[in-house]
N, C-alpha and C positions, 0 to 999 in steps of 0.2 A: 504494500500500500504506500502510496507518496501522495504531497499532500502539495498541491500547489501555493505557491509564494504569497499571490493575493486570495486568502481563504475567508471566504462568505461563511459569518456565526450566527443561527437564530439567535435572535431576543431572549428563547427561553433558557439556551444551554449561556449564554454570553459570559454570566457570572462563572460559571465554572471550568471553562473554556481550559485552562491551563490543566487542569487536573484529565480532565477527558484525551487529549491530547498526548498528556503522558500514559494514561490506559493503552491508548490505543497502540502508543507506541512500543508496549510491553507486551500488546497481545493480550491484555485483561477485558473483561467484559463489561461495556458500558451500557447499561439501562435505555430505553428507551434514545436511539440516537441513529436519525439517519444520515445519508453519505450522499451528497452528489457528487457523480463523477463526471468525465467527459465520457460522450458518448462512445459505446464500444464499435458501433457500425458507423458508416458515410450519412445515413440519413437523417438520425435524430442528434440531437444538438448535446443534451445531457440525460444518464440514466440517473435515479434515485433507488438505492438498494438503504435495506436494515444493515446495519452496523455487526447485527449475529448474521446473517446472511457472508457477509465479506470475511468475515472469521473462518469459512470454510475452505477446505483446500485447494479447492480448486484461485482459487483469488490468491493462496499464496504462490503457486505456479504462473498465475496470471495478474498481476497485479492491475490495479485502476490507480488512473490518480483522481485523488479528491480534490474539488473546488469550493466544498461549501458543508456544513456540519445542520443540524436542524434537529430540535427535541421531537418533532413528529413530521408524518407526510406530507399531513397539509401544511406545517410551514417549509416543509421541504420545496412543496410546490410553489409557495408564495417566493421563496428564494430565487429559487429556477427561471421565474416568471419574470423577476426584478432583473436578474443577471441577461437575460434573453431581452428586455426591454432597453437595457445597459446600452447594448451593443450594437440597435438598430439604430 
């Protein structure tokens, strides 16, 4: 997993941001915590995977990079939304 340089934090995780961070980088389980990444195909722009999702093997054979962290889906999608808006 790698985490890109400019990383988009929901509001909700924001406060704990450091702590989650070093989870992740230990390979520890972080509650309720999703992952934007850049998208793995040509078509779609970014996917939104669960954080125990990307803990599975195959992600460490394949890694994603993250752009953005989110306490849940829908604000994972409000991120997505904002970053997609970003750039047009």
């Amino acid at each position: 997993m790698e985490f890109s340089e400019q990383l988009y934090i929901g509001p909700s995780i924001r406060h704990r941001k450091e702590r989650i961070l070093n989870r992740m980088e230990q390979g520890k389980m972080v509650v309720s915590l999703y992952c934007i990444a850049r998208a793995a195909n040509q078509i779609d722009l970014y996917d939104i995977y669960s954080y125990h999702e990307l803990r599975q093997d195959y992600y460490k054979k394949h890694p994603v990079k993250i752009v953005g962290l989110a306490g849940s889906r829908e604000e994972a999608i409000g991120i997505a939304a904002y970053m997609i808006r970003k750039t047009i």
